[in-house]
C-alpha positions in Angstrom: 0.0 0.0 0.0 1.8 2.8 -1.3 1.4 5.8 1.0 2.2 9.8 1.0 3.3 11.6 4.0 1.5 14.9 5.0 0.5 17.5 7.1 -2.9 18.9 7.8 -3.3 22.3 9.6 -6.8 22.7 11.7 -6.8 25.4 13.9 -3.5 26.1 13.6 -2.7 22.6 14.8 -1.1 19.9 13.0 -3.0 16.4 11.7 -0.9 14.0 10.5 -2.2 12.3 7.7 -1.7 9.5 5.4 -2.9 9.3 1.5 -3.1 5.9 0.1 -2.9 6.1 -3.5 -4.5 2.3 -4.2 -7.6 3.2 -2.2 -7.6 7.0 -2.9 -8.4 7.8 0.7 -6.8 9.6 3.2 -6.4 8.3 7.0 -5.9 11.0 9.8 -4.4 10.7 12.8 -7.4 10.5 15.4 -5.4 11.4 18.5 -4.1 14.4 17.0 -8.1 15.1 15.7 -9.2 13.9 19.4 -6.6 16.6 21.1 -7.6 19.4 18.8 -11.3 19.0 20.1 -10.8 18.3 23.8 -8.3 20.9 23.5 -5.7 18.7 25.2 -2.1 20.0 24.5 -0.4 16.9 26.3 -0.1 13.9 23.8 -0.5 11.5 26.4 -3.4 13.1 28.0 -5.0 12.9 24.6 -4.4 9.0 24.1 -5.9 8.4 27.5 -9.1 10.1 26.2 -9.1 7.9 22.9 -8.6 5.1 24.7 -11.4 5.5 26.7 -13.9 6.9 24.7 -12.7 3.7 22.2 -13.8 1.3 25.1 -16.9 2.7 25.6 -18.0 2.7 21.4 -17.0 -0.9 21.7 -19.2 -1.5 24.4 -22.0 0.5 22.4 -21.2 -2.1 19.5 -20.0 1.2 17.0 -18.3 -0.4 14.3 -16.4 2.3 13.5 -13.9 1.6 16.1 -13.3 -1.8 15.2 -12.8 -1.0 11.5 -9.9 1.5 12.4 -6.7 0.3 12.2 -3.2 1.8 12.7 -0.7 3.1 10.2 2.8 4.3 11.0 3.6 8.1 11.8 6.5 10.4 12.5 5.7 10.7 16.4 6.9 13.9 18.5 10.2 12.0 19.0 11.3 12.3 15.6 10.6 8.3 15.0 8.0 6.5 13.1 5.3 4.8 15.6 2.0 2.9 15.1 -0.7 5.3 15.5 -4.8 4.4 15.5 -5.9 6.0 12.1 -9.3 6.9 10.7 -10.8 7.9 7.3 -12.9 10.4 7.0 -16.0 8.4 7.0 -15.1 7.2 10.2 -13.5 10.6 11.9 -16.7 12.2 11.2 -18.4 9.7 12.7 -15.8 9.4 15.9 -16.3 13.1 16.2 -19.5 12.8 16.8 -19.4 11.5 20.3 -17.1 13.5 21.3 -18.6 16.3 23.5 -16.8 19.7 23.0 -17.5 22.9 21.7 -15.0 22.2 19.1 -16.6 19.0 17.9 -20.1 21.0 17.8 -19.4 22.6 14.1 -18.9 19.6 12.2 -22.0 17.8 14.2 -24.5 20.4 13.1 -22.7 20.7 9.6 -23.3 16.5 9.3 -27.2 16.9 10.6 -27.6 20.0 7.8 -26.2 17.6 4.8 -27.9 14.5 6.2 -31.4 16.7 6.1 -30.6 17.6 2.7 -29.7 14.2 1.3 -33.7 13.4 2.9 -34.8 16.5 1.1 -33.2 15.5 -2.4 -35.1 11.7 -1.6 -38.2 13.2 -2.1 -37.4 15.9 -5.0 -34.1 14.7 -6.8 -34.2 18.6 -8.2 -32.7 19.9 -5.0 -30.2 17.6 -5.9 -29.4 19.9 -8.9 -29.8 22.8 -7.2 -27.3 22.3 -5.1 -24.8 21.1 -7.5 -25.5 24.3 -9.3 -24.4 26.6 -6.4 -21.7 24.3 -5.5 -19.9 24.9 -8.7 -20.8 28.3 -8.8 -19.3 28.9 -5.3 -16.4 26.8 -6.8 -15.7 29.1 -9.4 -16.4 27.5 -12.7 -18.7 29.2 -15.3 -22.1 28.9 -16.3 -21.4 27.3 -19.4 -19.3 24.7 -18.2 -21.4 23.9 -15.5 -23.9 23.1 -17.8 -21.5 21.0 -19.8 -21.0 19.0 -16.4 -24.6 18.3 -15.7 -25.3 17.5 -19.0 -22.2 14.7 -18.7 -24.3 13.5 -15.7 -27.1 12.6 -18.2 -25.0 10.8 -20.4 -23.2 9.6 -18.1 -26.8 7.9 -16.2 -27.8 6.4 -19.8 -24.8 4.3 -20.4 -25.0 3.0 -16.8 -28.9 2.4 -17.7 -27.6 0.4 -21.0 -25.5 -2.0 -18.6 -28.4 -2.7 -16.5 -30.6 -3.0 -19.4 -27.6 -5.8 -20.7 -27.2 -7.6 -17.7 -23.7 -6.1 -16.3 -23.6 -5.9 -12.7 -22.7 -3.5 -10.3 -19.2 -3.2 -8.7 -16.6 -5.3 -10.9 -18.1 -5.4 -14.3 -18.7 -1.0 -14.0 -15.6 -1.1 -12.8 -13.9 -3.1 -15.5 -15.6 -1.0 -18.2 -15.2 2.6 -16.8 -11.7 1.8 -15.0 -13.3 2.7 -11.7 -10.5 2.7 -8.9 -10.3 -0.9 -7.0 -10.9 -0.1 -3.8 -15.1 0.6 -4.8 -14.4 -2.9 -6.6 -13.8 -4.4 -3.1 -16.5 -2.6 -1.5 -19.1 -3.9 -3.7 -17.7 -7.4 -3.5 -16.6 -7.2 -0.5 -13.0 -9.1 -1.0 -9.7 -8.1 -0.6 -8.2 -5.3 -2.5 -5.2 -7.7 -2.8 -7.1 -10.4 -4.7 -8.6 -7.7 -7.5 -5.6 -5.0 -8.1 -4.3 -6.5 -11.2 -7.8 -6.5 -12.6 -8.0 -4.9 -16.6 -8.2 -1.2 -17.3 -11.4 -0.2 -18.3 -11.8 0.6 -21.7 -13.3 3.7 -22.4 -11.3 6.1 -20.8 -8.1 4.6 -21.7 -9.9 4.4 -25.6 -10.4 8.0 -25.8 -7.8 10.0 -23.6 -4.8 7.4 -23.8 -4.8 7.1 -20.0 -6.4 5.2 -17.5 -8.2 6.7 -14.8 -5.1 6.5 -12.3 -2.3 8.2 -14.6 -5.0 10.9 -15.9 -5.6 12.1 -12.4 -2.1 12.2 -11.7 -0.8 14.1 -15.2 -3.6 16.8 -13.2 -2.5 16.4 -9.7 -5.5 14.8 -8.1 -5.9 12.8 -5.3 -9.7 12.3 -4.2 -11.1 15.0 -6.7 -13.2 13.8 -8.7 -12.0 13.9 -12.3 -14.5 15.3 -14.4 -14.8 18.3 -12.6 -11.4 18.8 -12.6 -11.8 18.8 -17.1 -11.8 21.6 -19.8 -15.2 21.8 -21.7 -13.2 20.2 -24.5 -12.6 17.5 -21.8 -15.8 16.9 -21.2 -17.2 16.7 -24.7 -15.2 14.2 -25.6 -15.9 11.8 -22.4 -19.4 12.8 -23.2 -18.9 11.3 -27.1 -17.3 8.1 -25.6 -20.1 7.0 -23.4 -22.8 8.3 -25.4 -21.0 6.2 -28.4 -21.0 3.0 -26.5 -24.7 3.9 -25.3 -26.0 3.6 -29.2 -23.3 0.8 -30.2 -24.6 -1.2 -27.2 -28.4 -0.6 -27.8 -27.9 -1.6 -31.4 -25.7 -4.7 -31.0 -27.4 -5.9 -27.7 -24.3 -7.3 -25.9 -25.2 -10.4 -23.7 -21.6 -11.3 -22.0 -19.4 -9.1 -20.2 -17.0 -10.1 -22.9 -19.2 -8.3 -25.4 -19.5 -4.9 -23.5 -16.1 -4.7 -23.3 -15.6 -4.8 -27.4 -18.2 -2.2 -27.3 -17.0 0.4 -24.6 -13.5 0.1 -26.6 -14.9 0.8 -29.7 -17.2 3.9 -28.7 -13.9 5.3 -26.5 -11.9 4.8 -29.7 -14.2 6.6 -31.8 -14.0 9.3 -29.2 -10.5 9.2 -29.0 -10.3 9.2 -32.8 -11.7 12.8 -32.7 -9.7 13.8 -29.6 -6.4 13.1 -32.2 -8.0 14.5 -35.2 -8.7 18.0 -32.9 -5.0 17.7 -32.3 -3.6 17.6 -35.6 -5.8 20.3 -36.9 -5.5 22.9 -33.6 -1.6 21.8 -33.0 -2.1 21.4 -29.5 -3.1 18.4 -26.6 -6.4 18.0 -25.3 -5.9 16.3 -22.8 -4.5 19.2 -20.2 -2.8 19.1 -17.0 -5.0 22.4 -15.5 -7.4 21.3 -12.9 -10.3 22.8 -10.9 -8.5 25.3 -9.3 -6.6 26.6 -12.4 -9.6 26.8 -14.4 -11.6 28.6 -11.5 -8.3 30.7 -11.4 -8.2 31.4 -15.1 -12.0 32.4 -15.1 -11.3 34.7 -12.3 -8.9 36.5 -14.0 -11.0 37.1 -17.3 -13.6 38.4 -15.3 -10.9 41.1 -13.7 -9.9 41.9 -17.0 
């Protein structure tokens, strides 16, 4: 499990953390969370209170503690030690029942998205609403935030087409769209180990060149997702893959897993056919290395001009 090294800063107090490339998740330190919140400045003082408020979760049955495991980090002594690590599924649940002002923020900001998530049950537009402003308050235009919810669409149909064909959630998506491995296991709830050296999907290496790993690093991601870290151009052309394979599939009716895959390669390759085409004819990539923040940036600095 290969893992990067890093820093967070909350409060102007440090969280170690840990990013595990494989898994795309990052684990933080929970006794440097748990100190920040109880506002404990003594380490040891701090990993008496984890270690009690762990006992009495496990007596309460919260799984969450037993899922956390530990992960080595540089301690205060300069050496690397074994420290109890959480993601952030699990910190925001851990933080939770801890009772401190500090820990009060995040509790009312979880019960305000988890009454929204109820509110888009019952009227899916709020849903889009809320995208809307997101992006807005993110920065990216009008335009391309249309671009983006119209790649949703697309997007839904091709994932309609597969369940319309028989291919099954979890491995099979994964296998076509070159979803990271770690939601592989998830869904079929097996080792990581036994599935990592499963095939790149097909349609995003078809079209851009890259799989889904190397295209988020040639833009510097980590957990972003990577469409809304593409150009317009981007976008259109992931959009003319999976809309490609949508007809292809609907006219050929694939019946083995076998089959899709042919058929995802071929509408990513038609896609990717254009991609080179643009290329030759504008002199220039497609594929770019700018990300959320750069185009954000960019668009801010048209506007100033």
């Amino acid at each position: 499990m290969k893992k990067e090294k890093s820093i967070a800063i909350f409060k102007k107090k440090s969280i170690r953390r840990h990013w595990d490339e494989e898994k795309e998740l990052w684990y933080f330190s929970i006794i440097d969370v748990v100190a920040i919140l109880t506002e404990q400045n003594n380490f040891q003082t701090a990993r008496k209170y984890w270690n009690k408020l762990k006992e009495r979760l496990k007596k309460e049955g919260n799984e969450t503690v037993t899922n956390c495991h530990q992960l080595k980090m540089l301690a205060t002594d300069g050496k690397m030690r074994k420290t109890d690590v959480a993601n952030t599924e699990q910190l925001l649940r851990l933080i939770q029942s801890i009772p401190s002002p500090k820990a009060e923020p995040f509790k009312l900001w979880l019960a305000k998205v988890g009454y929204e998530r109820i509110e888009e049950t019952e009227d899916p537009e709020k849903a889009f609403d809320r995208a809307m402003k997101t992006y807005l308050q993110k920065g990216y235009s009008k335009e391309w935030i249309n671009q983006r919810l119209k790649s949703i669409e697309v997007r839904k149909e091709l994932t309609d087409e597969w369940h319309e064909r028989g291919v099954e959630e979890g491995l099979e998506f994964a296998i076509l769209t070159n979803s990271p491995c770690w939601i592989i296991g998830k869904f079929l709830n097996v080792k990581f180990r036994l599935i990592r050296n499963i095939q790149q999907g097909k349609i995003t290496k078809a079209w851009s060149g890259m799989s889904i790993k190397n295209y988020k690093k040639y833009k510097d991601l980590k957990k972003e997702n990577l469409r809304d870290n593409m150009t317009n151009l981007e976008l259109v052309l992931n959009m003319l893959a999976e809309a490609t394979t949508t007809e292809i599939s609907k006219n050929k009716k694939p019946e083995t897993l076998e089959e899709n895959k042919i058929i995802a390669n071929q509408g990513g390759t038609i896609a990717g056919n254009a991609r080179k085409e643009i290329e030759e004819k504008s002199g220039k990539k497609v594929i770019s290395k700018k990300n959320a923040k750069q185009l954000s940036s960019n668009k801010m600095k048209e506007i100033q001009n």
